[in-house]
VORO-566594 format. One line per 4 residues: their letters; for each residue x, y, z of N, C-alpha, C, O, CB. Coordinates in Angstrom, 1 decimal. Glycine has a CB too. Layout:
// VORO-566594
a) X Y Z X Y Z X Y Z X Y Z X Y Z ~ ...
//
This chain:
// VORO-566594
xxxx) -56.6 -115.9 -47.9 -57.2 -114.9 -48.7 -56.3 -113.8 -49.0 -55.6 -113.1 -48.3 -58.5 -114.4 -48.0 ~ -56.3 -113.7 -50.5 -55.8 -112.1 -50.5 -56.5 -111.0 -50.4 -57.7 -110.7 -50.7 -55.2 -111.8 -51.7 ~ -55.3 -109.9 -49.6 -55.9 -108.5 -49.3 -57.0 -107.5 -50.7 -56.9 -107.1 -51.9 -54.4 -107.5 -49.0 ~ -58.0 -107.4 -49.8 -58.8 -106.4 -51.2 -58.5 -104.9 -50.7 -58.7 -104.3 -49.6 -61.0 -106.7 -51.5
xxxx) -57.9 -104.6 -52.1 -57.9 -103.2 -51.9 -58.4 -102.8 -53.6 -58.4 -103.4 -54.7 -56.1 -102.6 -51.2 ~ -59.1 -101.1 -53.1 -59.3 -100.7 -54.1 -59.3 -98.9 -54.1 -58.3 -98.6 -53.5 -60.4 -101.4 -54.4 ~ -60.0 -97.9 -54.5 -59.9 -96.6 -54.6 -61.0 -96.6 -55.8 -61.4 -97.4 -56.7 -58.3 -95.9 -55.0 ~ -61.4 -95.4 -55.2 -62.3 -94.1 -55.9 -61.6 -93.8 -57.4 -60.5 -94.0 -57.6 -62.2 -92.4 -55.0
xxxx) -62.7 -93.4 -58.2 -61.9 -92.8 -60.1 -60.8 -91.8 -59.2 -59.8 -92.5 -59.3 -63.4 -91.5 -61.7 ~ -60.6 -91.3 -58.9 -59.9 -89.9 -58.4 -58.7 -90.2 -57.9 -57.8 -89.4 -58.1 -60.7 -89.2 -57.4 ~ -58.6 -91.4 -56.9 -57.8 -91.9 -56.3 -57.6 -91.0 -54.3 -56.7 -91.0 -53.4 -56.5 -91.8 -57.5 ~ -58.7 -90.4 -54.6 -58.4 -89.6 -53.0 -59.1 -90.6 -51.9 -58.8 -90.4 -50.7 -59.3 -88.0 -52.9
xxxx) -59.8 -91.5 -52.3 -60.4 -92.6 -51.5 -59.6 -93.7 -51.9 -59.2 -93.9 -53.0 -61.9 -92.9 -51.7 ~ -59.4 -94.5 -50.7 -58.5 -95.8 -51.1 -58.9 -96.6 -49.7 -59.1 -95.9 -48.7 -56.6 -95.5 -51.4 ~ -58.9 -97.8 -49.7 -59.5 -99.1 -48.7 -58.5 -100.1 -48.8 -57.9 -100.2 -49.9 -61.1 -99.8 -49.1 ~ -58.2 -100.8 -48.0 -57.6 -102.2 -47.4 -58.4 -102.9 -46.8 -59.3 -102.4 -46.0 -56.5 -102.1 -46.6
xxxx) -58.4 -104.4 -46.9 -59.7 -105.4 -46.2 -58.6 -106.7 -46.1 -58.3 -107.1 -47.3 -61.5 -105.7 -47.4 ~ -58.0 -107.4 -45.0 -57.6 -108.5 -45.3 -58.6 -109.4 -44.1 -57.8 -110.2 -43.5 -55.9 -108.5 -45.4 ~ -59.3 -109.5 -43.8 -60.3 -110.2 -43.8 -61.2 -111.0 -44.5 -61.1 -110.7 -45.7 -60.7 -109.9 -43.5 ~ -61.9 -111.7 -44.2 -62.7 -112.7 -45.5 -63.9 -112.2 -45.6 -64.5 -111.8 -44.7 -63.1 -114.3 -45.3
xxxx) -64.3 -112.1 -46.8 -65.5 -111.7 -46.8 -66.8 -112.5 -46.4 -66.6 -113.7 -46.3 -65.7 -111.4 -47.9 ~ -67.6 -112.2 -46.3 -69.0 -113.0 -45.6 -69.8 -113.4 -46.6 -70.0 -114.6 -46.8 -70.1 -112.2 -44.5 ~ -70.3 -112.0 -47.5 -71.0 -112.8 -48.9 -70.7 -111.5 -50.3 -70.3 -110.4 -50.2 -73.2 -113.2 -48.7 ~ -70.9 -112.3 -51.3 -70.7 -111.5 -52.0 -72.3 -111.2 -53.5 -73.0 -112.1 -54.0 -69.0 -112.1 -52.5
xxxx) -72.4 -109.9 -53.8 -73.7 -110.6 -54.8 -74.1 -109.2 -55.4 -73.5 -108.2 -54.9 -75.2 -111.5 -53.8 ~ -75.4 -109.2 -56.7 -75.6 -108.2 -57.2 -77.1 -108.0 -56.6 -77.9 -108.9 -56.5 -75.3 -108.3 -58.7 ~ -77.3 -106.5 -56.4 -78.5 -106.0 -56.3 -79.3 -105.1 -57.6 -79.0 -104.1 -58.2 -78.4 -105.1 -55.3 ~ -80.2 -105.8 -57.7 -81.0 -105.3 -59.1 -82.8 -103.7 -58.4 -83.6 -103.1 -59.1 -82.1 -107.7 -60.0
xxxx) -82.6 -103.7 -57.0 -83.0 -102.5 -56.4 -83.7 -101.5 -57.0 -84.1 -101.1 -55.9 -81.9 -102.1 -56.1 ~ -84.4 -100.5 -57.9 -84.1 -99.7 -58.2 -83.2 -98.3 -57.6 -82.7 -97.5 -58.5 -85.0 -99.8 -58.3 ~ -82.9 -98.1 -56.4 -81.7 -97.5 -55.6 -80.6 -97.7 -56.6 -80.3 -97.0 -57.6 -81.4 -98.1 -54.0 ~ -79.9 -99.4 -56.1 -79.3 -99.5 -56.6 -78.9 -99.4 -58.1 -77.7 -99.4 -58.3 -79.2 -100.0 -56.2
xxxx) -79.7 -99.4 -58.9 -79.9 -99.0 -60.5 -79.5 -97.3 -60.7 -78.5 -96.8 -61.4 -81.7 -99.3 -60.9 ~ -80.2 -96.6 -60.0 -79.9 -95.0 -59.9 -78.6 -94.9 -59.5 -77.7 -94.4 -60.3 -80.7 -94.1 -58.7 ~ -78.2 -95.4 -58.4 -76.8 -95.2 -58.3 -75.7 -95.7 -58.9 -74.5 -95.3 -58.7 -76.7 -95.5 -57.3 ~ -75.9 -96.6 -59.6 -74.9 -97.1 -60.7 -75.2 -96.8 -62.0 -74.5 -97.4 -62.8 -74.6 -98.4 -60.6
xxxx) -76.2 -96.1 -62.6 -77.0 -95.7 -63.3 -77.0 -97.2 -64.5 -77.3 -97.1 -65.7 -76.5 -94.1 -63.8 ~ -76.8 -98.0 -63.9 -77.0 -99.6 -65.0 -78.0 -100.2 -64.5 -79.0 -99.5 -64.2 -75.8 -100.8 -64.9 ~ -78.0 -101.6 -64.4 -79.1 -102.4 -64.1 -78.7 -102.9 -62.5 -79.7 -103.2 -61.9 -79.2 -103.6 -65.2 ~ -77.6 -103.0 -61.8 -77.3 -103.6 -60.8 -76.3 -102.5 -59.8 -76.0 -101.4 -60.2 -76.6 -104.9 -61.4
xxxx) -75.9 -102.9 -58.8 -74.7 -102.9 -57.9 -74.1 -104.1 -57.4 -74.8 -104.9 -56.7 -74.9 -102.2 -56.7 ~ -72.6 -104.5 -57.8 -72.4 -105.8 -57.2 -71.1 -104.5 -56.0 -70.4 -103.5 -56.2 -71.6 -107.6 -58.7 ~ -71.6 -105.8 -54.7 -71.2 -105.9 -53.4 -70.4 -106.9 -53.2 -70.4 -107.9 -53.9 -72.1 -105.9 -52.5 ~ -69.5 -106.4 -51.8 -68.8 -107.3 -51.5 -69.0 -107.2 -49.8 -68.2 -106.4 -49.2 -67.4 -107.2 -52.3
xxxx) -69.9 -107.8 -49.0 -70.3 -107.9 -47.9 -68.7 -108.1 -46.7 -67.8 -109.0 -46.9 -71.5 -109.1 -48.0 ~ -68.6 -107.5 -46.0 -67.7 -107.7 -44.8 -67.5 -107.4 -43.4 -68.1 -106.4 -43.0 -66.7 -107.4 -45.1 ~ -66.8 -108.2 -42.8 -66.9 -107.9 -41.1 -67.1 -106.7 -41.1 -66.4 -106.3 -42.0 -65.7 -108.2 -40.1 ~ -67.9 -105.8 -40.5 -68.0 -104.5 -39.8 -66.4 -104.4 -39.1 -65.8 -105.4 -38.7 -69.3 -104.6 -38.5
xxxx) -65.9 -103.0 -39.0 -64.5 -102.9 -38.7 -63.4 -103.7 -39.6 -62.2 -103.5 -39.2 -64.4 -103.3 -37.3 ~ -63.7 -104.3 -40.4 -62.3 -104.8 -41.3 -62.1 -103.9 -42.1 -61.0 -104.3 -42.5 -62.4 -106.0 -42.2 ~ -62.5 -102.5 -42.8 -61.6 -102.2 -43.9 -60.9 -100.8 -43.1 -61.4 -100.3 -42.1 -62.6 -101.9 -45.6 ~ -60.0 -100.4 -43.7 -59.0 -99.0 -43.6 -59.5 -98.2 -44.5 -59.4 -98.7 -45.6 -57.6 -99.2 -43.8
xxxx) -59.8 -97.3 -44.5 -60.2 -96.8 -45.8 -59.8 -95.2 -45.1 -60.4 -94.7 -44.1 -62.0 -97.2 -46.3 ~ -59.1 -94.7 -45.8 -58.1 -93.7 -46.2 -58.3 -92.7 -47.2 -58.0 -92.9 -48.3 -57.0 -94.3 -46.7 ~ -58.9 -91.4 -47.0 -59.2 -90.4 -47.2 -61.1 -89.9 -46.7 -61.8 -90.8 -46.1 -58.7 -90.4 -48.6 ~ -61.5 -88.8 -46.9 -62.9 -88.4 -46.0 -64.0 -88.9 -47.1 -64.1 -88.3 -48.1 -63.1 -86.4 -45.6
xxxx) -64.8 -90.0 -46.9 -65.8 -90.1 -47.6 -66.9 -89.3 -46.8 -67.1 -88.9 -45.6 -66.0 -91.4 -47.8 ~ -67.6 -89.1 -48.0 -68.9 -88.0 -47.9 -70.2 -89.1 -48.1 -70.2 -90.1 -48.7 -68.9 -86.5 -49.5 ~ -71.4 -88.6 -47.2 -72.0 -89.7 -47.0 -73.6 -89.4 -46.9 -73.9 -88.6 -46.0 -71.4 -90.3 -45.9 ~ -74.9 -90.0 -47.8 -75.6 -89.9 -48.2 -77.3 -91.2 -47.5 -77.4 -92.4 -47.7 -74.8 -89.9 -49.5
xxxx) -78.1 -90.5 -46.8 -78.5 -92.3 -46.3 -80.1 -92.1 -46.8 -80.6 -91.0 -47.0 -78.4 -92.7 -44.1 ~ -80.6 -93.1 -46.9 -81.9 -93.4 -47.6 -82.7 -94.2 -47.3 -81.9 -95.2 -47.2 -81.9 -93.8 -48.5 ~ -83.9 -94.6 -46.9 -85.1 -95.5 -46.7 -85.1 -96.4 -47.6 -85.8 -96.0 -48.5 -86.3 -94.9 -46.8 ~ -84.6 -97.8 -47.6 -84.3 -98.6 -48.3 -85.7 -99.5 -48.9 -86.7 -99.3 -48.2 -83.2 -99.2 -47.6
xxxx) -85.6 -100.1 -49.7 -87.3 -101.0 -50.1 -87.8 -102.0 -48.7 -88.9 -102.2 -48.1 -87.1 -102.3 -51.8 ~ -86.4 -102.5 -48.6 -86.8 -103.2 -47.0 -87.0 -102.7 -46.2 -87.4 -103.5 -45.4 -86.1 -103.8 -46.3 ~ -87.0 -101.4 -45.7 -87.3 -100.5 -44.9 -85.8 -100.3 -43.5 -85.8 -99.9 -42.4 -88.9 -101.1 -44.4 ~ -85.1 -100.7 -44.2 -83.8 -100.6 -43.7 -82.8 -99.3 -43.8 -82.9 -99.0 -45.0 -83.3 -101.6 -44.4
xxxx) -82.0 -98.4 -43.4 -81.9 -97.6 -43.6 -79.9 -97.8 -44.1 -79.0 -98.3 -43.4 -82.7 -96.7 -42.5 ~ -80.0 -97.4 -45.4 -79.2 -97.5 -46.0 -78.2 -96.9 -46.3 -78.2 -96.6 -47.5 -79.4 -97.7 -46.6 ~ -77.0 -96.5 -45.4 -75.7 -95.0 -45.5 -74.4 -95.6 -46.4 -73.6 -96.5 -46.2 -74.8 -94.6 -43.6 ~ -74.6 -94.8 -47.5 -73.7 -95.2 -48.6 -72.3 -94.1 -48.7 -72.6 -92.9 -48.6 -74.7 -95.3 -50.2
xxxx) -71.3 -94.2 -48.8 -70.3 -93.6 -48.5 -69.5 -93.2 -50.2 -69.2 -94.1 -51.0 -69.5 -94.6 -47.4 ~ -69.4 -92.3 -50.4 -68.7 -91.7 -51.8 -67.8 -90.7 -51.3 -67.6 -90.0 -50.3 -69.8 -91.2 -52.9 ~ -67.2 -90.8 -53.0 -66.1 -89.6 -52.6 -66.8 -88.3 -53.2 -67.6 -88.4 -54.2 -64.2 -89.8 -53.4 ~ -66.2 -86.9 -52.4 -66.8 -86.0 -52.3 -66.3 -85.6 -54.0 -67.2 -85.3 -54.8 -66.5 -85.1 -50.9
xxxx) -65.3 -85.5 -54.1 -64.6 -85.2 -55.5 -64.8 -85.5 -56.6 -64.9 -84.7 -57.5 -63.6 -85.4 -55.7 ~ -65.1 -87.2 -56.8 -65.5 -87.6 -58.0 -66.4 -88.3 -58.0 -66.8 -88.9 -59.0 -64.6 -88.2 -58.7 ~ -67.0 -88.3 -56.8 -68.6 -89.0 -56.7 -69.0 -90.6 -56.7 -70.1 -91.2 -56.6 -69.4 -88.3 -58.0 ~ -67.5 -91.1 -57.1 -67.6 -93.0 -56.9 -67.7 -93.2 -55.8 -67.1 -92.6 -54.9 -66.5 -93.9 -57.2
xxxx) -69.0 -94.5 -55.6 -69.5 -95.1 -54.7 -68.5 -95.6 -54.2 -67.6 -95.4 -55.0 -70.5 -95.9 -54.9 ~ -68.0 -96.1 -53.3 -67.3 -97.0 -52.5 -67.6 -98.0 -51.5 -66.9 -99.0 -51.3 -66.6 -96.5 -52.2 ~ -68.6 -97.5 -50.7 -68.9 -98.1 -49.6 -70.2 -97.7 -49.2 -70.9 -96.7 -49.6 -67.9 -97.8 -48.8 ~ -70.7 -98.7 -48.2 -72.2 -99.1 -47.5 -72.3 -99.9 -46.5 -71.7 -100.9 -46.4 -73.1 -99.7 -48.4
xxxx) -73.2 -99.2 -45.6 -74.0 -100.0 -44.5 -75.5 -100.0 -44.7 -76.1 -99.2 -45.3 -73.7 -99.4 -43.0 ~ -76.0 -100.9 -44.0 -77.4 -100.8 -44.2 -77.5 -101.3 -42.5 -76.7 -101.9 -41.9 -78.1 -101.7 -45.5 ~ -78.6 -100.8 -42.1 -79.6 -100.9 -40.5 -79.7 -102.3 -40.3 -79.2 -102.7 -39.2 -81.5 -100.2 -40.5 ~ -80.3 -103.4 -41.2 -80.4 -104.3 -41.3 -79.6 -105.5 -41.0 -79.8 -106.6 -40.7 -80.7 -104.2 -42.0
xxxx) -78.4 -104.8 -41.3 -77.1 -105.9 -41.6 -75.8 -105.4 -40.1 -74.7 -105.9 -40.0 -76.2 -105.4 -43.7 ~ -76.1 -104.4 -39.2 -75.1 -103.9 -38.4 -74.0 -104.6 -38.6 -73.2 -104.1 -39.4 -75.4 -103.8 -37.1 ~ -73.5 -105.7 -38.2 -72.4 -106.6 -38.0 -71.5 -106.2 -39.5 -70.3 -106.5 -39.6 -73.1 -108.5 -37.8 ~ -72.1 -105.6 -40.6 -71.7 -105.9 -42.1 -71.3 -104.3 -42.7 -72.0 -103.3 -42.6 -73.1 -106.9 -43.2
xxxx) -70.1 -104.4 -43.3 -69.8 -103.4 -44.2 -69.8 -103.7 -45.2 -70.1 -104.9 -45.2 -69.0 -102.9 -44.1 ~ -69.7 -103.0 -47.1 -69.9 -103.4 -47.9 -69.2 -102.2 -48.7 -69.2 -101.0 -48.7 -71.2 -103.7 -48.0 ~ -68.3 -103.3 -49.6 -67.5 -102.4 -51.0 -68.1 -102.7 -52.0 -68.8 -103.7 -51.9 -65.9 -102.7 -51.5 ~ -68.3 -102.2 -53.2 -68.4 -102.0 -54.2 -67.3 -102.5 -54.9 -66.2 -102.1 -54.8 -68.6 -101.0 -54.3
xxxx) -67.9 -103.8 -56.1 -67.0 -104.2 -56.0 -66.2 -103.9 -57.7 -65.2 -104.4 -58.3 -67.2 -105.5 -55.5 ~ -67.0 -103.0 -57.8 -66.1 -102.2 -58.9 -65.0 -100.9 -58.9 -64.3 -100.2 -59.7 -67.0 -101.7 -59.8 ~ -65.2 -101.1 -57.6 -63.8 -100.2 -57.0 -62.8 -101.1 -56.4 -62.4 -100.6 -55.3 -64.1 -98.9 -55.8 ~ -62.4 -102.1 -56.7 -61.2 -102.9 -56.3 -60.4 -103.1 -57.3 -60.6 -103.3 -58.5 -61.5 -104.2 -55.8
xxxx) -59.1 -103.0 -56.6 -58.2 -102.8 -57.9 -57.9 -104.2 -58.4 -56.9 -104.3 -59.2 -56.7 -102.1 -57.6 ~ -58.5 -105.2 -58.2 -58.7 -106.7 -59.1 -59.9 -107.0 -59.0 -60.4 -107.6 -58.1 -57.8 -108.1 -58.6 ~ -60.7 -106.2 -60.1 -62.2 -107.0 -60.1 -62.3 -108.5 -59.9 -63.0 -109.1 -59.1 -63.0 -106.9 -61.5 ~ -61.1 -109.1 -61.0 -61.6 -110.6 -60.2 -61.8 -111.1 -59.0 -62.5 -112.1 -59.0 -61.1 -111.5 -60.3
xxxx) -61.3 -110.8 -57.9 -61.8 -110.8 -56.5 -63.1 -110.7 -56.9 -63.3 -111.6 -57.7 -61.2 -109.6 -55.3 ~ -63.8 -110.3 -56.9 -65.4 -110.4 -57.0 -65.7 -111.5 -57.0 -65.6 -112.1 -58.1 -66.0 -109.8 -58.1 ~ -66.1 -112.2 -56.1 -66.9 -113.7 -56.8 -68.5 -113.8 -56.2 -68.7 -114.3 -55.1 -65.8 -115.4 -56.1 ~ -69.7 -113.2 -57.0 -70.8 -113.6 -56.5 -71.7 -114.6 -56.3 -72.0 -115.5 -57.0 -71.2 -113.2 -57.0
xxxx) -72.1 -114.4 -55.3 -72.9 -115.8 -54.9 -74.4 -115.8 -54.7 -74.9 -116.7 -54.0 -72.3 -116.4 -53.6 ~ -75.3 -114.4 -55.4 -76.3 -114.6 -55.3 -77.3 -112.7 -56.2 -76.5 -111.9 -56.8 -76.3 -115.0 -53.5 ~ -78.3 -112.6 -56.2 -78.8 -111.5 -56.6 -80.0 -111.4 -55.7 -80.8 -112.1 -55.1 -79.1 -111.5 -58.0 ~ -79.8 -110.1 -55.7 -81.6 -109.7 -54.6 -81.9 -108.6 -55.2 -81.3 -107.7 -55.8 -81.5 -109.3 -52.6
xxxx) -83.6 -108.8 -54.8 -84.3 -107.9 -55.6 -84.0 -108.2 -57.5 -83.6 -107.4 -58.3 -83.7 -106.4 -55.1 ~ -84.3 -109.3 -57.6 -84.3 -110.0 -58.8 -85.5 -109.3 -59.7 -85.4 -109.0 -60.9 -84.5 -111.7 -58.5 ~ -86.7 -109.0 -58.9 -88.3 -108.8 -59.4 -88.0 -107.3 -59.7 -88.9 -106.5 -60.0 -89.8 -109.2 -58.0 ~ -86.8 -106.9 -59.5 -87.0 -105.0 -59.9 -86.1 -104.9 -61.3 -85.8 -103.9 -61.9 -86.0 -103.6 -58.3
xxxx) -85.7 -106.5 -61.8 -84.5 -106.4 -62.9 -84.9 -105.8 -63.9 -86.1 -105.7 -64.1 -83.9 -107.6 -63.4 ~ -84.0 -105.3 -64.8 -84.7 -104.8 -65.8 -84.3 -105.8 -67.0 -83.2 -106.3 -66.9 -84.3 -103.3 -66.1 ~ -85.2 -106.2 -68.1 -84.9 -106.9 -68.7 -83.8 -106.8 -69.6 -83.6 -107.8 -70.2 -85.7 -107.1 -69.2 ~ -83.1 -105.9 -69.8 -81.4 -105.6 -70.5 -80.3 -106.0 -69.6 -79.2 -106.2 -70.1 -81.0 -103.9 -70.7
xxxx) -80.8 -106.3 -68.3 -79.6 -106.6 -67.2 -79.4 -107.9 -67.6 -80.3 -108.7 -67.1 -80.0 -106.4 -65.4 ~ -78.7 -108.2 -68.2 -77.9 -109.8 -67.7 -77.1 -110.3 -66.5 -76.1 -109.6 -66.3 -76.9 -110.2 -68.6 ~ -77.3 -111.2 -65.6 -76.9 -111.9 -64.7 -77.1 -113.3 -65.2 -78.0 -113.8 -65.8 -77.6 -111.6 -63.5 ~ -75.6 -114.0 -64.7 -75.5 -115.3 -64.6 -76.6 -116.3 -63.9 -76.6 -116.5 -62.7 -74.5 -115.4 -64.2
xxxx) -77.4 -116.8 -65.2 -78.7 -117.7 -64.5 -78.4 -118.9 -63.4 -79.3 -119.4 -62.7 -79.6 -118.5 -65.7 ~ -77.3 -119.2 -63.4 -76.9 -119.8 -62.2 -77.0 -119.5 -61.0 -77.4 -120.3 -60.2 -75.9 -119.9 -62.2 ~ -76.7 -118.0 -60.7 -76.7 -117.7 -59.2 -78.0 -117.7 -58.8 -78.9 -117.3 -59.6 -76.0 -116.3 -58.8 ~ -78.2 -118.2 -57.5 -79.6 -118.0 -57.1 -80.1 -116.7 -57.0 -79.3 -115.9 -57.3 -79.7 -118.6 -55.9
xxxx) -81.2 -116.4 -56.7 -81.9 -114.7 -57.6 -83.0 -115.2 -56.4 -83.4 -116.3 -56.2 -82.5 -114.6 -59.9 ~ -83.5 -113.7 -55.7 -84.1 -113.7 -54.8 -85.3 -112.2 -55.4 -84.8 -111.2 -55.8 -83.1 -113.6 -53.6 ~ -86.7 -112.5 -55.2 -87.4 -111.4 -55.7 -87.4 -110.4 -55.2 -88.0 -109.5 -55.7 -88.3 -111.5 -56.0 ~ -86.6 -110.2 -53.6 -86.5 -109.3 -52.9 -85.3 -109.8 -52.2 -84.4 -110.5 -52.6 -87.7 -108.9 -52.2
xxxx) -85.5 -109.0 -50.7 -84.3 -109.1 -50.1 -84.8 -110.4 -49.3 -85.9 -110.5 -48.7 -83.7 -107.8 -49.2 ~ -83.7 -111.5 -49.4 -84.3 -112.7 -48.6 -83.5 -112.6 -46.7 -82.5 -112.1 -46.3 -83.7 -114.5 -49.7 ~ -84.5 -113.5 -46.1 -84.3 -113.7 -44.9 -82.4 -114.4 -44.3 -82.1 -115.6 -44.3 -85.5 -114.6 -44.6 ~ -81.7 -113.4 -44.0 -80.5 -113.7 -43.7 -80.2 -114.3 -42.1 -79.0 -114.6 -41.8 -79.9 -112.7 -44.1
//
């Protein structure tokens, strides 16, 4: 596998991950909609303790629809998301995978919270699509 690395618009946040990722996929959430102010957030799920991540992220947590509690990590400066844990997932950390400096690394393999999509969001009807968060 190659190393994912990526950074904040600003460049004061920056991450390294050469570990494999566990899963990768888009959330259609309403959270996640606010926070990317589009229809989705695509993630890139990973070991807990694999990334380096290099400068002070500022950090924001929330009552998630699953009832999971959700600490999302941004930069204080320019306000890009970068990173996430959720209660649910301990073992898992999570980039954003529009902060890697080769989006194509991204390769999704699923959507959750399918039933919150908004009908302008396109997702590839291929990936399997879950109406909420399914049992992992």
């Amino acid at each position: 596998m190659a190393t994912l690395t990526g950074e904040c618009l600003c460049g004061e946040i920056r991450y390294e991950c050469t570990r494999e990722p566990v899963m990768a996929g888009h959330c259609q959430c309403r959270d996640c909609q606010k926070i990317s102010g589009t229809g989705h957030i695509s993630s890139i799920a990973l070991p807990k303790g694999s990334l380096d991540i290099q400068g002070t992220l500022s950090f924001h947590d929330k009552k998630a629809a699953s009832g999971n509690i959700v600490r999302r990590g941004f930069c204080p400066g320019c306000g890009c998301h970068i990173y996430a844990e959720n209660s649910g997932f301990p073992q898992l950390e999570f980039i954003r995978a529009g902060s890697l400096h080769d989006p194509e690394a991204f390769k999704p393999g699923m959507v959750v919270y399918a039933g919150s999509a908004a009908s302008w969001d396109y997702i590839d009807p291929e990936l399997p699509a879950f109406e909420a968060m399914p049992e992992m």
